[in-house]
N, C-alpha and C positions, 0 to 999 in steps of 0.2 A: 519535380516541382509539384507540390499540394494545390488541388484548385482550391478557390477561397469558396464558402459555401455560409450560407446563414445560419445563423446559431438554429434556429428553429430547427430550418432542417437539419440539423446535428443532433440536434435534441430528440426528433422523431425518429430518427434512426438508430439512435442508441436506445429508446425504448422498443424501438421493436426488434432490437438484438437482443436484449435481456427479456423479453415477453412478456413487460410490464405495460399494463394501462394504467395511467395517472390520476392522482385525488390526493386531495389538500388532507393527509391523515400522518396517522406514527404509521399504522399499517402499510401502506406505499412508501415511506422511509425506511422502514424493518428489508423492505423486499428488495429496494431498490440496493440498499449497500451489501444485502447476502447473495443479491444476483449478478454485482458487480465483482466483488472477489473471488467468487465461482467460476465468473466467467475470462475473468482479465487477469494474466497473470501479474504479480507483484516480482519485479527483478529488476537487476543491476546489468543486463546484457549488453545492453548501448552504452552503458562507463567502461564496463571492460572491454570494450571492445572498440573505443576510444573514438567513438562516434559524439557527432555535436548533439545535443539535445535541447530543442528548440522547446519556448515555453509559449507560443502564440496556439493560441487554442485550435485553430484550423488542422496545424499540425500534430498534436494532441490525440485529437480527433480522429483523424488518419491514422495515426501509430499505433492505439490501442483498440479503437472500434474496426476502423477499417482493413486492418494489416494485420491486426490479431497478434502485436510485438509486446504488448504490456508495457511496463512500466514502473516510473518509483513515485514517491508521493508528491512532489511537483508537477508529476502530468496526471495521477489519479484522481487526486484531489482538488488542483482547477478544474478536473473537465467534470466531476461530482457538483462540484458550485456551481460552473456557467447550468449545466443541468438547471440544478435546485433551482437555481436564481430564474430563469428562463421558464419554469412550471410557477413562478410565485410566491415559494417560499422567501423568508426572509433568513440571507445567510451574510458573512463575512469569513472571510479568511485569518485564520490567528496563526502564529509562530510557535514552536516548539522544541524544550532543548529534551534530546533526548540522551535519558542519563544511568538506563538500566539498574535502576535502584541504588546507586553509587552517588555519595556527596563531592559531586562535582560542580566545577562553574565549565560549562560548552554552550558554543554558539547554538544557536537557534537554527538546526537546520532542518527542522522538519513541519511541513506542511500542512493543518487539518483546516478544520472548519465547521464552525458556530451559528449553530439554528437556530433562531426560537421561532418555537411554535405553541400558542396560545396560553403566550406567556412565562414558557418555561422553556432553560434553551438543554441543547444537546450539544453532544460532539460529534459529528459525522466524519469519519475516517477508513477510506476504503483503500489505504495505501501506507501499510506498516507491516504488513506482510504476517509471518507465523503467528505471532501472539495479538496481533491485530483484534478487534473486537469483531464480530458476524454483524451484529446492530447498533445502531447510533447508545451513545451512553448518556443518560441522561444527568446534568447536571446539579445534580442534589448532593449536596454533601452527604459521605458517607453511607449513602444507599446502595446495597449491591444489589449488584445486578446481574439475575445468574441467567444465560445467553445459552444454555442447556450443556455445553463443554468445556463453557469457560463463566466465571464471575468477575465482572468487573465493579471498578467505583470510583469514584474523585474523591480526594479528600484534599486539604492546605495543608503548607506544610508552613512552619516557623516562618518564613520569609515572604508568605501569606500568597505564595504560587499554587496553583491550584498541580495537584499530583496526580496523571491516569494510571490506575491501578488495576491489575490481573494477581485475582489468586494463585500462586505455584509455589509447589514445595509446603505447603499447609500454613503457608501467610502470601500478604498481599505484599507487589513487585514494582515498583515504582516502573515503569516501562519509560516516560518522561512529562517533564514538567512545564504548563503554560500558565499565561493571562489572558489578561481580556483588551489588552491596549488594543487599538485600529491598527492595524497595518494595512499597507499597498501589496500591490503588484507586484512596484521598482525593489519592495524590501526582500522579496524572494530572489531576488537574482544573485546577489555574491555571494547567499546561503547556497544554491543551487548550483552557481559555478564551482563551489569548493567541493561539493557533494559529489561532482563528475569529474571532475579536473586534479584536485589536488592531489598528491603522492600520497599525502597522510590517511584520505577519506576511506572510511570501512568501504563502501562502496569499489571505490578505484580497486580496491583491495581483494577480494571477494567476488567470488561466481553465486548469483543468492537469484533461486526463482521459487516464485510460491504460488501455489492458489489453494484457497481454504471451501470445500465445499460444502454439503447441508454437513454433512456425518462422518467428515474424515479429513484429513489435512496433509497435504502433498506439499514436502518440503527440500529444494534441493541446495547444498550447500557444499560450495566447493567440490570433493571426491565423492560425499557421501548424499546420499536419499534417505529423507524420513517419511513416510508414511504411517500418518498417525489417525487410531478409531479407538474409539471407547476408552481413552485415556494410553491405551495399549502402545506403543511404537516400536515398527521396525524398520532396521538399520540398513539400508543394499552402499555395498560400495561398490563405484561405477569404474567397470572392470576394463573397458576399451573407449575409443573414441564413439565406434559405433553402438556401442549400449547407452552410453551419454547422449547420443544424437536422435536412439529410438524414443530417451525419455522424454527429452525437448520436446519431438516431433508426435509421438505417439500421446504422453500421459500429460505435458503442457501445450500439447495443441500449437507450438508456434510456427512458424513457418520460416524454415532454415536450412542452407544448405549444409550438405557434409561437411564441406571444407569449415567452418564456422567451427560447427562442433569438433572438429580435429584442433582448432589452432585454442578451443578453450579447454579443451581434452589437455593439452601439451601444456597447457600457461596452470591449470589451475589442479588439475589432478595427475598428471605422469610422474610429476615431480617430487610427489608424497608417496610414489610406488617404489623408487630407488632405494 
């Protein structure tokens, strides 16, 4: 059982887990979403592992600050806004279909969130994991924005959705597409239930943990490890249970037991060793 606790103090405890002190700036925005991905891993552990995943923020708050379990962008990205919202920024929550640069029509199942600050808004997203942006992107058509490892941009497309874009491969990657309607709360929830629940969802699908630090990017996916610097990457494929459980425990910090990492050893990587 989670004790219930005040946003406030949530709020003060997450800043002084990330060893931010606060100010109504981009600077405390820039630090705040590069200390959160640094610090909080981005994964799919509690889908596959077919655990309930509760979106009331108390619990939120326990999972990923307190418990050090991470998370996907339903818990990243509420507890980023209660944050933001809670210091005074002016934020809302938007919907996002993500579409890997591909002309599709998909649901809305992913979570960000819409700043503006003195007058110009951003997109704060600290829960998209690899290709995820380091710093809020600012909403200016067509302006890139180069984040020192990666450039990002917005631009519209024909259908007049606004496009978040990463330079790869020597053009820009349509990563996924939003608006600016109001959404709720209640609109997150049968995105989020299909996101953990459904048989179809990548998620359900997929062992994916991540965290993006100042100067290199730790990525783990299914059997294999990427570890990426200076554009460079290399490749480790996770050879036992127990090498799989050191990287959890040792290089994503989470707190698991062996048994865990054997039954996601067995589901998600033995199988591609046959």
């Amino acid at each position: 059982m989670t004790n219930s606790l005040t946003l406030q103090t949530m709020v003060n405890a997450y800043l002084t887990d990330l060893e931010l002190i606060p100010s109504i700036d981009i600077e405390f925005l820039n630090e705040l979403q590069s200390k959160h991905i640094a610090r909080y891993s981005f994964n799919s552990l509690a889908v596959v592992l077919g655990q309930d995943i509760s979106l009331d923020i108390n619990v939120i708050f326990n999972k990923i600050v307190e418990r050090q379990r991470g998370g996907y962008c339903f818990e990243h990205n509420k507890l980023v806004l209660n944050v933001l919202s809670e210091l005074g920024f002016e934020v809302r929550l938007l919907m996002a279909k993500v579409i890997y640069n591909r002309d599709v029509d998909v649901a809305r199942t992913h979570r960000i969130t819409l700043l503006n600050f003195e007058g110009d808004d951003y997109i704060v997203d600290a829960g998209f994991g690899h290709f995820g942006a380091r710093l809020p992107v600012k909403l200016e058509l067509g302006l890139e924005q180069d984040q020192g490892d990666a450039i990002y941009r917005i631009i519209q497309n024909s259908k007049n959705d606004y496009c978040y874009q990463v330079f790869k491969e020597d053009t820009f990657f349509t990563l996924y597409t939003f608006n600016l309607h109001h959404y709720s709360e209640a609109e997150c929830l049968p995105a989020h239930f299909y996101s953990h629940k459904s048989p179809d969802a990548a998620f359900v699908n997929n062992m994916v943990v991540c965290r993006k630090f100042y100067d290199d990017i730790l990525s783990l996916r299914n059997g294999e490890l990427f570890s990426i610097s200076d554009g460079a990457t290399v490749t480790t494929a996770i050879a036992s249970a127990q090498h799989l459980h050191t990287i959890l425990v040792d290089d994503f910090e989470l707190d698991l037991d062996l048994a865990i990492s054997e039954f996601l050893f067995s589901k998600f990587v033995s199988k591609d060793l046959i």
